[in-house]
C-alpha positions as CSV (number, residue, x, y, z in Angstrom):
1,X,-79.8,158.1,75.2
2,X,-77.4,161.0,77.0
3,X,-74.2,160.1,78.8
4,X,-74.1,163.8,80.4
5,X,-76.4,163.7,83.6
6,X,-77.2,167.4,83.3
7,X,-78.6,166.8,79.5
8,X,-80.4,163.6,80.4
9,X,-82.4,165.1,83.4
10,X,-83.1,168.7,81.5
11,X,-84.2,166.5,78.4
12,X,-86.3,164.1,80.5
13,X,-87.9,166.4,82.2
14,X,-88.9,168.6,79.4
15,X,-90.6,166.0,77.4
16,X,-92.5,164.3,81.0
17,X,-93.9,167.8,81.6
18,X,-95.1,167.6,77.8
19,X,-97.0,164.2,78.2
20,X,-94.6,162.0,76.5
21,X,-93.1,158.6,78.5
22,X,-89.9,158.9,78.9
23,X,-87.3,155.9,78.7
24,X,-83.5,156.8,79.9
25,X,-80.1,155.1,78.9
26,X,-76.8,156.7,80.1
27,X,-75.1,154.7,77.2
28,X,-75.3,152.5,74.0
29,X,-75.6,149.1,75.8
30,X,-77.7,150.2,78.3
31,X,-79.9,151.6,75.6
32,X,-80.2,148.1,73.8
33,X,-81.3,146.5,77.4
34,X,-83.9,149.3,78.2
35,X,-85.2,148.7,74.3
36,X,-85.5,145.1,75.1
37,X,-87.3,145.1,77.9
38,X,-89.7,147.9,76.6
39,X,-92.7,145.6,75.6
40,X,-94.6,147.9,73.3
41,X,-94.1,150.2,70.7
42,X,-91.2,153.3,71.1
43,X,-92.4,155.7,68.7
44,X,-89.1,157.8,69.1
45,X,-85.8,157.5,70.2
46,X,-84.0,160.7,70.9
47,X,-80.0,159.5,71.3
48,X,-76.5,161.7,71.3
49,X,-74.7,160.2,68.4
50,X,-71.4,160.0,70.7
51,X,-72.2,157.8,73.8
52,X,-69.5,155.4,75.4
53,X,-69.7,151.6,74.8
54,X,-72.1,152.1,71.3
55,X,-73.2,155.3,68.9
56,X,-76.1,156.7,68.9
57,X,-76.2,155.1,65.5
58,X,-74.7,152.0,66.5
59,X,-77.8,151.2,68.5
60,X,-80.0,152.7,65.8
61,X,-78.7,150.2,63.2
62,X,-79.2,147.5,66.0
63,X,-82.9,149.2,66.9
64,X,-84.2,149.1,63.6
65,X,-83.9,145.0,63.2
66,X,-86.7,144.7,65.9
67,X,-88.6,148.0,65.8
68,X,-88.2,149.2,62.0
69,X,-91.0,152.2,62.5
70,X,-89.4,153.7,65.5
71,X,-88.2,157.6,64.4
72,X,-85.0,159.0,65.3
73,X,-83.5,161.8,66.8
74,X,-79.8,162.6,66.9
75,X,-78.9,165.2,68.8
76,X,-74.8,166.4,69.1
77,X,-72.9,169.0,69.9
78,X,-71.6,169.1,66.3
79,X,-73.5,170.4,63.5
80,X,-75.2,167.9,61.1
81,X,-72.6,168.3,58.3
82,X,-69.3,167.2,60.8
83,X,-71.4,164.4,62.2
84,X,-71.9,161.4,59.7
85,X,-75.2,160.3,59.5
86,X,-77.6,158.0,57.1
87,X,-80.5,160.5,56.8
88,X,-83.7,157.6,56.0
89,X,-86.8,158.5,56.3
90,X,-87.6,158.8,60.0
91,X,-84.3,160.4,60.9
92,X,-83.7,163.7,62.3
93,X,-81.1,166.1,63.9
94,X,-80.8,168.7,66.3
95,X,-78.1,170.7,67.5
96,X,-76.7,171.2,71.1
97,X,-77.4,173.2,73.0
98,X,-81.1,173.3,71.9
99,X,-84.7,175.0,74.2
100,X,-87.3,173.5,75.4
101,X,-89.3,175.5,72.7
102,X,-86.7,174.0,69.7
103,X,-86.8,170.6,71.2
104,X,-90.6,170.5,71.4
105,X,-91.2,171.8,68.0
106,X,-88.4,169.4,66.3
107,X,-90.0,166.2,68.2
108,X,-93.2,167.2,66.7
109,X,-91.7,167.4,63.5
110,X,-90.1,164.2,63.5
111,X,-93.4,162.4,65.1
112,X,-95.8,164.0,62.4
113,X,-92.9,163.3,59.2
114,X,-94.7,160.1,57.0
């Protein structure tokens, strides 16, 4: 989840050239609809904690009623101590802007954390 167009495609991009299937939501709502109709399991969901309409963790809290294993990424232009987050078990942060390299490496992270 990325309202910027420039983030959403560089971010996309990245992770399809890395093998992993991507699913894109410019905002919180549309984020809840493209969870929804997602049939199978979503291993990760990488989400800007500011988006119009819903938070990043607004839809997080709403995400982990139906798909409780599902780990999180924030990511923000803000560092992790201005932006408020509940820091469970399967949630991460990285800070805007970030590489490919930083991105990779924290997503593995994140995907390998019990």
């Amino acid at each position: 989840m990325e309202d910027e167009e420039a983030v959403r495609k560089f971010v996309s991009k990245m992770l399809e050239a890395r093998g992993y299937r991507v699913l894109m939501a410019v905002d919180g709502e549309e984020a809840l609809s493209v969870i929804e109709q997602h049939p199978s399991e979503i291993d990760l969901v990488l989400t800007d904690v500011v988006l119009p309409k819903l938070s990043g963790p607004e839809v997080i809290a709403r995400l982990r009623q139906s798909r409780p294993a599902s780990k999180v990424l924030f990511m923000s232009g803000y560092t992790d101590r201005t932006v408020p987050l509940d820091r469970e078990a399967g949630v991460a942060f990285i800070q805007k802007p970030f590489t490919p390299r930083q991105l990779g490496q924290k997503l593995r992270e994140v995907l390998q954390s019990g």
